[in-house]
MARLOLUM-728441 format. One record per residue (C-alpha): residue number from 1; x negated, y negated, z negated. Coordinates in Angstrom, 1 decimal, always signed. Each point is the difference from the previous one (the first is absolute). Layout:
<fivos>
{fivo NUM,{X,Y,Z}};
...
</fivos>
This chain:
<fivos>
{fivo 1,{+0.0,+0.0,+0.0}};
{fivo 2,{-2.7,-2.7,-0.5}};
{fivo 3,{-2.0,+1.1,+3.2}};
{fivo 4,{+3.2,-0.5,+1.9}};
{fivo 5,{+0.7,-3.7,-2.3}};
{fivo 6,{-3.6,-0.6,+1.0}};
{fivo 7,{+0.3,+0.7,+4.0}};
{fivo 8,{+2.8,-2.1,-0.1}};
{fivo 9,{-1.6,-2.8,-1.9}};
{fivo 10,{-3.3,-0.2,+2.2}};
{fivo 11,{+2.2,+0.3,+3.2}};
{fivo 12,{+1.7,-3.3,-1.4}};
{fivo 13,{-2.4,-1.5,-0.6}};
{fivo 14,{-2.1,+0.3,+3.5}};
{fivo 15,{+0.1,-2.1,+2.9}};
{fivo 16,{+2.7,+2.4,+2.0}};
{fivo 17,{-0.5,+0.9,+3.3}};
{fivo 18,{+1.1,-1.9,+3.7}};
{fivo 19,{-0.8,-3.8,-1.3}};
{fivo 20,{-3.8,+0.3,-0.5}};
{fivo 21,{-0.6,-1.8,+3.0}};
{fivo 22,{-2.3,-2.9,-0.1}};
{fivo 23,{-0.2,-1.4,+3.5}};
{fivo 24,{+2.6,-2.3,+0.3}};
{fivo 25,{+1.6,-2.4,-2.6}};
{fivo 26,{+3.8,-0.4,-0.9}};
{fivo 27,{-0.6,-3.3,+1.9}};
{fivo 28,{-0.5,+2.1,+3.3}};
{fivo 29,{+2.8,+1.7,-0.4}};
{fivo 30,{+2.4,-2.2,-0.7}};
{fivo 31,{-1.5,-2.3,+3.4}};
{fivo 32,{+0.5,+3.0,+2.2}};
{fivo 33,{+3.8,+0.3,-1.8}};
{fivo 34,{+0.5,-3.8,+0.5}};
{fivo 35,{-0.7,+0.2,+3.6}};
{fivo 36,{+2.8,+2.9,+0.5}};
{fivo 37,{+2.2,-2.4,-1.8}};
{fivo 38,{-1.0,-3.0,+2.4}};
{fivo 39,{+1.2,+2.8,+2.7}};
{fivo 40,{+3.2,+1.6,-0.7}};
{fivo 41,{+1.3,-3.8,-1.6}};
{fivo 42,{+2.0,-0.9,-2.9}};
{fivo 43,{+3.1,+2.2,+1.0}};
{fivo 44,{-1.5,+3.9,+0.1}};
{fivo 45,{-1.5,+2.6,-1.9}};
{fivo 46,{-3.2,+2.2,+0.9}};
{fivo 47,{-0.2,+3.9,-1.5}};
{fivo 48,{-3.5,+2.1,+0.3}};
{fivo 49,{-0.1,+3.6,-1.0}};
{fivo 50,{-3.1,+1.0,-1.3}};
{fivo 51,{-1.4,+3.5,+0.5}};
{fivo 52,{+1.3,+3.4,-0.9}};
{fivo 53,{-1.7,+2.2,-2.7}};
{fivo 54,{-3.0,+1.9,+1.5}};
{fivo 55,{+0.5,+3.6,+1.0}};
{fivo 56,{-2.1,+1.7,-2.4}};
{fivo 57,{-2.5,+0.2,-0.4}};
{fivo 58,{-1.1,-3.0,+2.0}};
{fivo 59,{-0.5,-3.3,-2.0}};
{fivo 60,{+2.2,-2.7,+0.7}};
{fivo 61,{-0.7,-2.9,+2.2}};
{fivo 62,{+2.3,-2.9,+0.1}};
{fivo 63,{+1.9,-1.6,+3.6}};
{fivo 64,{-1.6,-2.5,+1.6}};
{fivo 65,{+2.4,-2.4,-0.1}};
{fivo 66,{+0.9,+0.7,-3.5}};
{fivo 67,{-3.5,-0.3,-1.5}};
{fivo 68,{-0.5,-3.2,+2.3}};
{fivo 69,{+2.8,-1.7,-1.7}};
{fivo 70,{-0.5,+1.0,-3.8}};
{fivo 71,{-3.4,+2.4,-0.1}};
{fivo 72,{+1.9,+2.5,-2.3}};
{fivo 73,{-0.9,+3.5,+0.7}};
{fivo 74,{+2.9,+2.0,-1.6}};
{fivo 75,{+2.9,+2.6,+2.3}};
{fivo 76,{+3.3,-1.2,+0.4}};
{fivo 77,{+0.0,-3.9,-0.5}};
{fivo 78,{+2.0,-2.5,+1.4}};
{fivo 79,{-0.6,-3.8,+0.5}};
{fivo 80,{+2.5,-2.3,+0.7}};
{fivo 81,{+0.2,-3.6,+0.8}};
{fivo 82,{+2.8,-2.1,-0.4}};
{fivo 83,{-0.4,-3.3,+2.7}};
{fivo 84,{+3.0,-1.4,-1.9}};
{fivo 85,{-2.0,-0.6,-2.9}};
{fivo 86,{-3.3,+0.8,+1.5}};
{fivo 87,{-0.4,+2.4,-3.3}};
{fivo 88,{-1.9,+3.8,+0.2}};
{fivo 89,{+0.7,+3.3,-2.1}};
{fivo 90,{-1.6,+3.1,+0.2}};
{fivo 91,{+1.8,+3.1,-1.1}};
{fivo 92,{-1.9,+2.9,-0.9}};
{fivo 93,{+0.7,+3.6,-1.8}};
{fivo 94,{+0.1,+0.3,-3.4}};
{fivo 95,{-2.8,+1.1,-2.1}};
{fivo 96,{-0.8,+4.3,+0.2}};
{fivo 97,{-2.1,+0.9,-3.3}};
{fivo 98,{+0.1,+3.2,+1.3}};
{fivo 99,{-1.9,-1.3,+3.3}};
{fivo 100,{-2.6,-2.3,-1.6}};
{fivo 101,{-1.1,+2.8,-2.5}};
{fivo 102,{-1.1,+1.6,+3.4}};
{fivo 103,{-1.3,-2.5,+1.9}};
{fivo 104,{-0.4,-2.8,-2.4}};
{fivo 105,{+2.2,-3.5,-0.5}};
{fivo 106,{+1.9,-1.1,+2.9}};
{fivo 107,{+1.7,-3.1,+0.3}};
{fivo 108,{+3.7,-0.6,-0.5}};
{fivo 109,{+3.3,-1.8,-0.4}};
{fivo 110,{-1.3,-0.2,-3.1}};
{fivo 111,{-3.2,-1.9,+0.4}};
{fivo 112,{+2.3,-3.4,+0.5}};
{fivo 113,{-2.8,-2.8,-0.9}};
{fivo 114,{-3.4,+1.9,+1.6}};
{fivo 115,{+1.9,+0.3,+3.2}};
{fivo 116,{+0.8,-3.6,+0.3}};
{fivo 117,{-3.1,-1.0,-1.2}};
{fivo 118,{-2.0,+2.2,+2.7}};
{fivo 119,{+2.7,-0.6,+2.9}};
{fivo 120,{+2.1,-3.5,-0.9}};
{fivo 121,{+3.1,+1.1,+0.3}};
{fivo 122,{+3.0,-1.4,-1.8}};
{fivo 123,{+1.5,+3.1,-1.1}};
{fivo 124,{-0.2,+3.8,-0.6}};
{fivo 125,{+2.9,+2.5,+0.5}};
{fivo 126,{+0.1,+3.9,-0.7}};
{fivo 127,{+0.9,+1.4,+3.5}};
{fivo 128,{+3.3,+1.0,-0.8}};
{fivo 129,{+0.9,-3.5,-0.6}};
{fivo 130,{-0.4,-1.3,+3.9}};
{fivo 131,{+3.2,+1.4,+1.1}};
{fivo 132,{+2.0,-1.7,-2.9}};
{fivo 133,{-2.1,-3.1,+1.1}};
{fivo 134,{+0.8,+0.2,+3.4}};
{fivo 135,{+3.8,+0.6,+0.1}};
{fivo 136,{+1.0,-3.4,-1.5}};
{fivo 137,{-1.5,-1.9,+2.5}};
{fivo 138,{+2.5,+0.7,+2.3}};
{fivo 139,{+2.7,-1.3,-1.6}};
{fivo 140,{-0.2,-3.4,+1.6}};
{fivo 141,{+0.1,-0.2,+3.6}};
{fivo 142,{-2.0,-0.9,+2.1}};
{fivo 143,{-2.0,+3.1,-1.5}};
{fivo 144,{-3.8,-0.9,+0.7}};
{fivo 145,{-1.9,+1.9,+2.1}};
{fivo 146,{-2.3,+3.0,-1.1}};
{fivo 147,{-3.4,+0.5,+1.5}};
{fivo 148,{-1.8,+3.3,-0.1}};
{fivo 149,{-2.3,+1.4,+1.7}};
{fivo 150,{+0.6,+2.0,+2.8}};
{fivo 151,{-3.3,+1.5,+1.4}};
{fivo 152,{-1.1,+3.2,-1.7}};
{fivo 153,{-2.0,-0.8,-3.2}};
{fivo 154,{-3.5,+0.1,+0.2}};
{fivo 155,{-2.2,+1.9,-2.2}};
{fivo 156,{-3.4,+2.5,-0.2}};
{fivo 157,{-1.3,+0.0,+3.3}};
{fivo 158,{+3.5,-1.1,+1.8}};
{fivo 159,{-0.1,-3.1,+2.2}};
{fivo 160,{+3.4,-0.8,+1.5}};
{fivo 161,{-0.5,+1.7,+3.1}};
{fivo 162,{-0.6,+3.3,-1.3}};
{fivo 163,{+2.9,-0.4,-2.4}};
{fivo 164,{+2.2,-0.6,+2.8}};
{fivo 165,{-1.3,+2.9,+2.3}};
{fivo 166,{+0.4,+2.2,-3.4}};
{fivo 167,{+3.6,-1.4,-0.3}};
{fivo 168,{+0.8,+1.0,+3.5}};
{fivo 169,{-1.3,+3.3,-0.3}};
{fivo 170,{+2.0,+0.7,-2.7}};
{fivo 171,{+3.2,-1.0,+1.9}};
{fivo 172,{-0.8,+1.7,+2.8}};
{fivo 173,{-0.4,+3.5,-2.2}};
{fivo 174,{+3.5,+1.0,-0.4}};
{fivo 175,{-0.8,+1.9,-3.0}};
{fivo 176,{-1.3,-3.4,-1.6}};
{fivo 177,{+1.3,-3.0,+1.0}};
{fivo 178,{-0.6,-1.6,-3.5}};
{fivo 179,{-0.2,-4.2,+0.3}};
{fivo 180,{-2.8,-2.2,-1.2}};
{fivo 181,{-0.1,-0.8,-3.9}};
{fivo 182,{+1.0,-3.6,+0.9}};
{fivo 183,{+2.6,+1.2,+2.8}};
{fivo 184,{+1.7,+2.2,-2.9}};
{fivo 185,{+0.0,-3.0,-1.9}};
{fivo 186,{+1.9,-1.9,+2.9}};
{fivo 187,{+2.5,+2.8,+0.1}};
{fivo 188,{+0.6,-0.5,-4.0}};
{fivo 189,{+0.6,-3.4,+0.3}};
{fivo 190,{+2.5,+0.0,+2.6}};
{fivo 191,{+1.9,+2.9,-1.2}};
{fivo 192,{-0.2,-1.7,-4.0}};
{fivo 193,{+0.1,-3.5,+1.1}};
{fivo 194,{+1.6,-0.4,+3.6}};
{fivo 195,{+0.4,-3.9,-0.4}};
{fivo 196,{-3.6,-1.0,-0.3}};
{fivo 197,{-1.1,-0.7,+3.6}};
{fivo 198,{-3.5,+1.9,+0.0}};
{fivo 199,{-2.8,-1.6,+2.0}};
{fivo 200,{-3.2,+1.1,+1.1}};
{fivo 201,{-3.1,-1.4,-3.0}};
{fivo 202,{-2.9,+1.8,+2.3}};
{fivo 203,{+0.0,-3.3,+2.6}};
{fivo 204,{+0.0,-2.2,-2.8}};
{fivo 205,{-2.8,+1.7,-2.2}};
{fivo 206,{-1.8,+0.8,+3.0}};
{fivo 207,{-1.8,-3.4,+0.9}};
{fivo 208,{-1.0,-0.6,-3.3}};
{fivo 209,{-1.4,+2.8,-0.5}};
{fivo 210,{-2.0,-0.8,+3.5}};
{fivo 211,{-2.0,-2.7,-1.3}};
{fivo 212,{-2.3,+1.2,-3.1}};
{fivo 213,{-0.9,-2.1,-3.1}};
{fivo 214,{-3.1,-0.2,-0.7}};
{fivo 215,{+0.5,+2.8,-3.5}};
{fivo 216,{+1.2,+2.3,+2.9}};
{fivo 217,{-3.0,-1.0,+2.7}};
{fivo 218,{-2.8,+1.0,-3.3}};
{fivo 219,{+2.3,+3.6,-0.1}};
{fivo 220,{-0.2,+0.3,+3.8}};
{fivo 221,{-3.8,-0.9,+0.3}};
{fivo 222,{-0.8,+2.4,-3.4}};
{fivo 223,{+2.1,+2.8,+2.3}};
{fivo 224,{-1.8,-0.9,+3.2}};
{fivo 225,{-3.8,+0.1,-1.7}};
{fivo 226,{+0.9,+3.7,-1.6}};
{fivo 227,{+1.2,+1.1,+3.3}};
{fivo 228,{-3.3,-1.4,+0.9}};
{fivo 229,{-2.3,+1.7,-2.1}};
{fivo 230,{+1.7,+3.1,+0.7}};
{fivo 231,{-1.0,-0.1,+3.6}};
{fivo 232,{-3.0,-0.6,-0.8}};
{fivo 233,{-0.2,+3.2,-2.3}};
{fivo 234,{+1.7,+1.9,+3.2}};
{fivo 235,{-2.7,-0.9,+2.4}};
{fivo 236,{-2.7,+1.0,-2.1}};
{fivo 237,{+1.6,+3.5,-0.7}};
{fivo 238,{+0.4,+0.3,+4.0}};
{fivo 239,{-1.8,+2.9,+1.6}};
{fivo 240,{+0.7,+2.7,+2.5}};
{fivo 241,{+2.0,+2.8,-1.8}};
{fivo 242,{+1.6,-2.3,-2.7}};
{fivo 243,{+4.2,+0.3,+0.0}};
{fivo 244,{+2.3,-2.9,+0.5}};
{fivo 245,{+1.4,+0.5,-3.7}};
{fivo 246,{-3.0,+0.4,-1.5}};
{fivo 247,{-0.6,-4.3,+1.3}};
{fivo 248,{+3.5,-0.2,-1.4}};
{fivo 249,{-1.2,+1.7,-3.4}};
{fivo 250,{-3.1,-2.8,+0.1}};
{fivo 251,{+2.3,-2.6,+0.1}};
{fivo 252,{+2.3,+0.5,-2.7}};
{fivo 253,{-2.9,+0.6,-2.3}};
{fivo 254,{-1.2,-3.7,+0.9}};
{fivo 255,{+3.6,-0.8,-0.9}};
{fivo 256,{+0.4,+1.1,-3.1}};
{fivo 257,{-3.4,-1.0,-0.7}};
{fivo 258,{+1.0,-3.5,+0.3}};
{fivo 259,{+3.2,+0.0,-1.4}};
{fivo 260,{+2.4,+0.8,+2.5}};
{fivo 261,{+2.6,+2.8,-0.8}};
{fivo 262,{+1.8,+0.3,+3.3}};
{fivo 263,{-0.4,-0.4,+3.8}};
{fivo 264,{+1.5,-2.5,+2.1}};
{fivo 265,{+1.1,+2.7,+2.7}};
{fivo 266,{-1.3,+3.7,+0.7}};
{fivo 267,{-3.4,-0.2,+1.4}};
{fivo 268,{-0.7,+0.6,+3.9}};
{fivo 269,{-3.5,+1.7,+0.5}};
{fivo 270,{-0.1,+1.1,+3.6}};
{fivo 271,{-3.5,+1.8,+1.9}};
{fivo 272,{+0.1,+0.1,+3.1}};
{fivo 273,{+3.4,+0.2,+2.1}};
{fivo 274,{+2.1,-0.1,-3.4}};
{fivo 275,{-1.3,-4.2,-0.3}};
{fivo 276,{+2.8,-0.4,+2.9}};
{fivo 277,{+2.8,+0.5,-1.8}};
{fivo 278,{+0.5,-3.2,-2.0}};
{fivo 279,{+1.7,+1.8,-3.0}};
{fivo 280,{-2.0,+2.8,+0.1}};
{fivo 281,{+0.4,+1.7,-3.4}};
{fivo 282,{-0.9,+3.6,-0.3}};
{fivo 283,{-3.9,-0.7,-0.5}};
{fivo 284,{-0.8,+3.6,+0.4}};
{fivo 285,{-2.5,+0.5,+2.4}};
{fivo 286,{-3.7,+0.0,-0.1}};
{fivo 287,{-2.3,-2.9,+1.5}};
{fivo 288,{-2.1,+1.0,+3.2}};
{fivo 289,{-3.3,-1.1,+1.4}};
{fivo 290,{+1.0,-2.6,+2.1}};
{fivo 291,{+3.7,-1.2,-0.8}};
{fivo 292,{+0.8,-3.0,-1.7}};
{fivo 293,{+1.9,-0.2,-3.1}};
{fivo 294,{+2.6,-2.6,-0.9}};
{fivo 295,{+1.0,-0.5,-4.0}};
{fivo 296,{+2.5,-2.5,-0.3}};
{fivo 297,{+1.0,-0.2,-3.3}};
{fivo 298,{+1.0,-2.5,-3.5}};
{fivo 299,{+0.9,+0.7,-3.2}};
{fivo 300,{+2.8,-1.3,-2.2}};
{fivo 301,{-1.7,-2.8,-2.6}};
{fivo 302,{+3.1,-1.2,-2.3}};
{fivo 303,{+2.3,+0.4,+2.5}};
{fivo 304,{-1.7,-2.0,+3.0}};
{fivo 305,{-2.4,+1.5,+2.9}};
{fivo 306,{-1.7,-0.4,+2.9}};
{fivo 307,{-0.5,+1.6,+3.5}};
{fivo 308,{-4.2,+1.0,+1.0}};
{fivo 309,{-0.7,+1.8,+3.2}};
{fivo 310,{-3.3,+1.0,+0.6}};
{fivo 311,{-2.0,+2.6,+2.4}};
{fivo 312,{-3.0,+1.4,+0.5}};
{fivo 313,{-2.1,+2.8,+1.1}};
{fivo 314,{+0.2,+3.5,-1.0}};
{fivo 315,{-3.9,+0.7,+0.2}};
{fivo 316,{-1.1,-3.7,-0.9}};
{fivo 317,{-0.6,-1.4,+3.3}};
{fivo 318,{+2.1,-1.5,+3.0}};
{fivo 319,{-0.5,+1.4,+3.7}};
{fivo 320,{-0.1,-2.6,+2.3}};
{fivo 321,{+3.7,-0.1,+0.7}};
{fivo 322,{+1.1,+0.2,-3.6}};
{fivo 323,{-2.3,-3.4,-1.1}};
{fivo 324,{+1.8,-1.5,+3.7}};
{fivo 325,{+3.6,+0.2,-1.4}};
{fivo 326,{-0.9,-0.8,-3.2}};
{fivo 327,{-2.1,-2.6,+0.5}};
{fivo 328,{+2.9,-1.1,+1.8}};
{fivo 329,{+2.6,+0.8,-2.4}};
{fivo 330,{-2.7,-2.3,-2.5}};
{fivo 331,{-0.3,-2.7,+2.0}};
{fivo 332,{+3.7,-0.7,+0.5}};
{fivo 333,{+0.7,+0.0,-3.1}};
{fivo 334,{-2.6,-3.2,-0.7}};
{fivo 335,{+2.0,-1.8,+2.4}};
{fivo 336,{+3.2,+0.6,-1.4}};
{fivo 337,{-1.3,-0.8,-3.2}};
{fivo 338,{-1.7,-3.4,+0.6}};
{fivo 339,{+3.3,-1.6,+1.5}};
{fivo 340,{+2.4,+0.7,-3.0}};
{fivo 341,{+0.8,-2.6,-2.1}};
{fivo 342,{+3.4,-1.8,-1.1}};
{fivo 343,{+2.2,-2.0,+3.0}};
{fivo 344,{-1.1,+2.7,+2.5}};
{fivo 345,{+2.2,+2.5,+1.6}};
{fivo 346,{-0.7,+3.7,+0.2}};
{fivo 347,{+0.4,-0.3,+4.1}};
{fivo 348,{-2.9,-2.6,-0.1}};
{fivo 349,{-2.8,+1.8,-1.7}};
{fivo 350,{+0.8,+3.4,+2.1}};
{fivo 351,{+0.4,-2.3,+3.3}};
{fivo 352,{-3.5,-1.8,-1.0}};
{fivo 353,{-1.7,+3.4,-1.3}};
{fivo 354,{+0.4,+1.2,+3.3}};
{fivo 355,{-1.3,-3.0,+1.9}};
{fivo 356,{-3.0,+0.6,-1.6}};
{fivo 357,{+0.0,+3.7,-0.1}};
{fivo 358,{+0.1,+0.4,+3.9}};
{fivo 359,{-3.5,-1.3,+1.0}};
{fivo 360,{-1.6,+2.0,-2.8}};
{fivo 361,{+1.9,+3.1,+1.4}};
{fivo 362,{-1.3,-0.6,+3.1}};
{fivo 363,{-4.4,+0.1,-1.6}};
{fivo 364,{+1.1,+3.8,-1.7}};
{fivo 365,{-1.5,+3.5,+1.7}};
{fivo 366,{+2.3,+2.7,+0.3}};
{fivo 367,{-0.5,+3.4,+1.4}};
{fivo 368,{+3.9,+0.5,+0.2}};
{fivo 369,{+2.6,-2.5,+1.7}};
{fivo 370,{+2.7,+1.0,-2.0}};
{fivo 371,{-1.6,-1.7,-2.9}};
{fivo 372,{-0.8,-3.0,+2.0}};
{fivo 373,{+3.8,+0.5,+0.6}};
{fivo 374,{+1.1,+0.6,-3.7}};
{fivo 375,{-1.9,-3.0,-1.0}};
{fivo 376,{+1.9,-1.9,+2.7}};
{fivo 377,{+3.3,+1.1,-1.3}};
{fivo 378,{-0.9,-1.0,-3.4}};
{fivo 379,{-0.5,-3.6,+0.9}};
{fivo 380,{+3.5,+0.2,+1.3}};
{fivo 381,{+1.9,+1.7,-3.1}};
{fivo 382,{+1.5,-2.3,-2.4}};
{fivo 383,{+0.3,+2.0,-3.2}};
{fivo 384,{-3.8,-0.5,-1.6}};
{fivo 385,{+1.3,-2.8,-2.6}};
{fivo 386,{+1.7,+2.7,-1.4}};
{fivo 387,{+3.0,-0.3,-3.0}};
{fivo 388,{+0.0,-1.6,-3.3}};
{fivo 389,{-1.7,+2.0,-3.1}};
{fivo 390,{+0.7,-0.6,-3.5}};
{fivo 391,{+1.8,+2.4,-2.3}};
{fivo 392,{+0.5,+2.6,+3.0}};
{fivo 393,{-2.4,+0.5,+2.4}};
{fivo 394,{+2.6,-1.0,+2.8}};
{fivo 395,{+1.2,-2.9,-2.5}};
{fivo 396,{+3.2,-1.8,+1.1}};
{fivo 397,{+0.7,-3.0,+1.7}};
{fivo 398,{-1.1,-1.3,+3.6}};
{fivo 399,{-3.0,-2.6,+0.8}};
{fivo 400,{+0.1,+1.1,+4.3}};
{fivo 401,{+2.1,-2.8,+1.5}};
{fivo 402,{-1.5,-2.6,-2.8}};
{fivo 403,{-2.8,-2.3,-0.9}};
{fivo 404,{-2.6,+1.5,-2.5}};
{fivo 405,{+0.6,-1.6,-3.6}};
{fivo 406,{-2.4,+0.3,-2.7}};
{fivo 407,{+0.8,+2.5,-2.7}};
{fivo 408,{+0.7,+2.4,+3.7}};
{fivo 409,{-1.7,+4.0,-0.9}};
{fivo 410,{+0.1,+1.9,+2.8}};
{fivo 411,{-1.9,+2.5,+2.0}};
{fivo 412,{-2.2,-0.6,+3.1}};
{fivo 413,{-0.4,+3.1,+2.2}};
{fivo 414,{-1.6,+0.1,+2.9}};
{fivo 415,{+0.6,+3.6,+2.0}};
{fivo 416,{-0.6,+1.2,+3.2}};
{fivo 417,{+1.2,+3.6,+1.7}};
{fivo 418,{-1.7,+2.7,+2.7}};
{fivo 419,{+3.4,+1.9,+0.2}};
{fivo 420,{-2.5,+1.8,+2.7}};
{fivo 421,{-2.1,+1.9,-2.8}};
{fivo 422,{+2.6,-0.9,-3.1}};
{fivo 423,{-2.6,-2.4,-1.1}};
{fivo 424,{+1.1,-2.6,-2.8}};
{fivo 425,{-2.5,-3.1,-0.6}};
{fivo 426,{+0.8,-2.5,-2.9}};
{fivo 427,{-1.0,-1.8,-3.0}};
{fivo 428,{+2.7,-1.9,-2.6}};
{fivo 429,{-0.2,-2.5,-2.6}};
{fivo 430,{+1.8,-2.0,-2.0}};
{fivo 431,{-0.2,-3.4,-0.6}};
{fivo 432,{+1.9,-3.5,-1.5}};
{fivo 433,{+0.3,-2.7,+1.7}};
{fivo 434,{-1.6,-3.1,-2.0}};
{fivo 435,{+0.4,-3.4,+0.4}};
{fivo 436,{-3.0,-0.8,+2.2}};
{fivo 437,{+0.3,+4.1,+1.5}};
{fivo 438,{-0.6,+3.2,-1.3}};
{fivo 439,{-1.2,+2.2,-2.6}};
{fivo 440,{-1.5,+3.8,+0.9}};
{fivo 441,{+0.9,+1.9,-2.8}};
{fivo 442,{-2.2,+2.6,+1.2}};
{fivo 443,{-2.4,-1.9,+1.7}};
{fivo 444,{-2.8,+1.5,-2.1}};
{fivo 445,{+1.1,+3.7,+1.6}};
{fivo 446,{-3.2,+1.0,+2.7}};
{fivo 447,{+2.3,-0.7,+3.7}};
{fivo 448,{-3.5,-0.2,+1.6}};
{fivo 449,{-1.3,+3.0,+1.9}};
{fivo 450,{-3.3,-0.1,-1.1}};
{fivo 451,{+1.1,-0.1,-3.8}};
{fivo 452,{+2.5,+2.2,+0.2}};
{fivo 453,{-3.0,+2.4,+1.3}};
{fivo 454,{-2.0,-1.2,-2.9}};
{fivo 455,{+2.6,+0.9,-2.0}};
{fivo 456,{+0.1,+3.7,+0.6}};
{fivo 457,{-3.4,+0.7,-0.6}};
{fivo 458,{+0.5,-0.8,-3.6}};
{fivo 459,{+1.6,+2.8,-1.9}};
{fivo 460,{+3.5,+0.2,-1.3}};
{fivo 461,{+2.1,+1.6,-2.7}};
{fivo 462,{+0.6,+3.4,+1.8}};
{fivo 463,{-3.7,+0.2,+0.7}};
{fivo 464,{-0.6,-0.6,-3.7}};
{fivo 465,{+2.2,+2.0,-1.5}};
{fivo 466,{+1.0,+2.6,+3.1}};
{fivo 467,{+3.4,+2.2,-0.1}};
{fivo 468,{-0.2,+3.3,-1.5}};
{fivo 469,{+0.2,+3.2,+2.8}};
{fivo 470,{+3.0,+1.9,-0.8}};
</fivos>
């Protein structure tokens, strides 16, 4: 009885977990809230879902939008703001002693003042109270509108595309057919509340999530530097005979190494052929003499990442051809770089890239025309200033048809394709856009041939510490 008196005691008295987060004040919070309020007006309401509990026994990771507007980490919250009043609650479950003897303290209804304190919200709510909160408000007519979001929430690994393509999938199975968590939260409220007219939050939290403050830029560049180092780690372990997951397996350890849990998306290591599938994920097969390998991978750093591409040469040296294309690949990306900067358009960096990519196409030796031709072609495609990247690693929002602004993260790509021999050249960054241009979060990573080969004479983890033979 007084080992159980004392559990309960010290799990009291701890910090509990899901609002240990030290990376963004209250005050940021309650700016990115303020600017939903500015959107929706003075006559509507906005409802997020957080996430579901984890299947166990995975460890739960909070939604995207969720965490981005309150930074609590806790299954089966709900936020609401009230433009009426321009107040916020968050409803949460209530406490489970049983639980936190488990897994230690986790925060609560109950924990009324630390959660306004750590968030700035005006008011805390067990979860069973937001329907009784909700029904009243429809008394008076007009009722005010209710925003939620409609896109697929975005968690571990999930950008919005492949939560989408998952969501299709599963209504196309006729065995499945089960909806998003936030479309069976639409389907709630129309069937429990028909009269609120339900709007679409995801084009209203999606431009402000576009634009990164500069809390979210230090995540971002911490995220981009690990993905960095990792590469670095990969390159040295890179010899003939090595397995795709076994670069995969170097990576994660420089991950956890440096504090990140997660990764940003599943890693794409492909020798050879496998490098031209884009989403290549299998990372099975062994490195040969000759190929080049592509690892294009990020982790997860306190729910933001980053998007690094790199290749390089099985055996430690470029042929000819390989150093053409990639000196190629290198050398476009320089003059992509050098013309970003706020007020300029996406069109005219690509359309002044290639103005001055064309004459120094013209001085490179190849022993194939089809990779005079892929080059060619690559001048001419207009995705290499790729999508945003924040919290996902295809982050929301749209920059294409606009001017650069500073606080812009996004990923610069530069790619060119041999369909002839499946051959897939490119190397991928990411960068914000500063007021006078841009910042290179992984401009330290080797991009040049010759140090890339310096690189992999040095010695890596798997040569240090080799896998065991079965």
């Amino acid at each position: 009885m007084k080992y159980a008196l004392f559990l309960l005691s010290a799990i009291a008295a701890a910090q509990p977990l899901g609002i240990h987060q030290t990376d963004f004040p209250a005050s940021e919070f309650q700016e990115r809230r303020n600017k939903i309020f500015d959107a929706i007006g003075g006559q509507a309401l906005a409802l997020i879902p957080g996430a579901a509990a984890a299947d166990s026994p995975q460890v739960f990771r909070q939604s995207n939008e969720f965490y981005y507007l309150t930074g609590i980490e806790a299954p089966h919250c709900y936020l609401l703001l009230d433009g009426r009043t321009r107040k916020t609650t968050i409803y949460l479950p209530h406490r489970d002693p049983a639980r936190e003897r488990q897994i230690g303290p986790l925060v609560s209804a109950e924990d009324v003042d630390l959660i306004k304190e750590r968030t700035g919200v005006d008011e805390v709510h067990a979860v069973e109270t937001l329907a009784r909160h909700l029904a009243p408000i429809q008394i008076r007519h007009p009722v005010p509108a209710l925003y939620v979001p409609f896109s697929p929430q975005e968690g571990s690994v999930g950008s919005r595309d492949e939560m989408l393509r998952q969501v299709a999938e599963a209504a196309s199975d006729p065995w499945d057919g089960r909806p998003s968590r936030n479309g069976h939260l639409l389907s709630l409220l129309r069937n429990r509340f028909p009269t609120f007219a339900l709007r679409d939050l995801s084009p209203v939290l999606d431009p402000i999530r576009l634009i990164k403050s500069p809390r979210e830029i230090t995540l971002i560049r911490r995220a981009s530097q690990i993905a960095g180092l990792a590469l670095i780690e990969a390159i040295r372990s890179t010899q003939p005979g090595v397995y795709e997951y076994q670069l995969d397996a170097v990576a994660r350890y420089i991950y956890l190494l440096n504090g990140a849990k997660y990764e940003g998306y599943p890693a794409i290591i492909g020798g050879g052929k496998n490098a031209w599938y884009g989403h290549y994920f299998r990372n099975s097969s062994i490195l040969k003499d000759g190929d080049l390998v592509l690892m294009d991978y990020a982790p997860d750093y306190r729910y933001y990442t980053s998007d690094v591409t790199r290749m390089w040469p099985v055996n430690g040296k470029y042929t000819p051809d390989q150093r053409a294309l990639y000196g190629f690949i290198l050398a476009y990306r320089e003059a992509l770089l050098k013309r970003i900067r706020p007020g300029v358009t996406p069109d005219q960096v690509l359309d002044g890239a290639r103005q001055e990519m064309e004459p120094f196409l013209k001085t490179l030796t190849f022993t194939k025309e089809i990779y005079r031709k892929g080059a060619e072609e690559a001048l001419r495609f207009r995705g290499h200033l790729s999508h945003p990247v924040g919290m996902t690693v295809h982050d929301v929002g749209s920059y294409q048809r606009k001017e650069f602004v500073s606080g812009l993260v996004f990923s610069i790509d530069p790619m060119l394709w041999i369909p002839e021999e499946n051959l897939y050249v490119r190397m991928e960054d990411v960068i914000v856009v500063t007021p006078t241009g841009v910042e290179n979060f992984t401009d330290f990573l080797p991009a040049k041939l010759d140090d890339i080969e310096r690189l992999m004479r040095e010695d890596g983890i798997l040569q240090l510490r080799a896998p065991t033979n079965p």
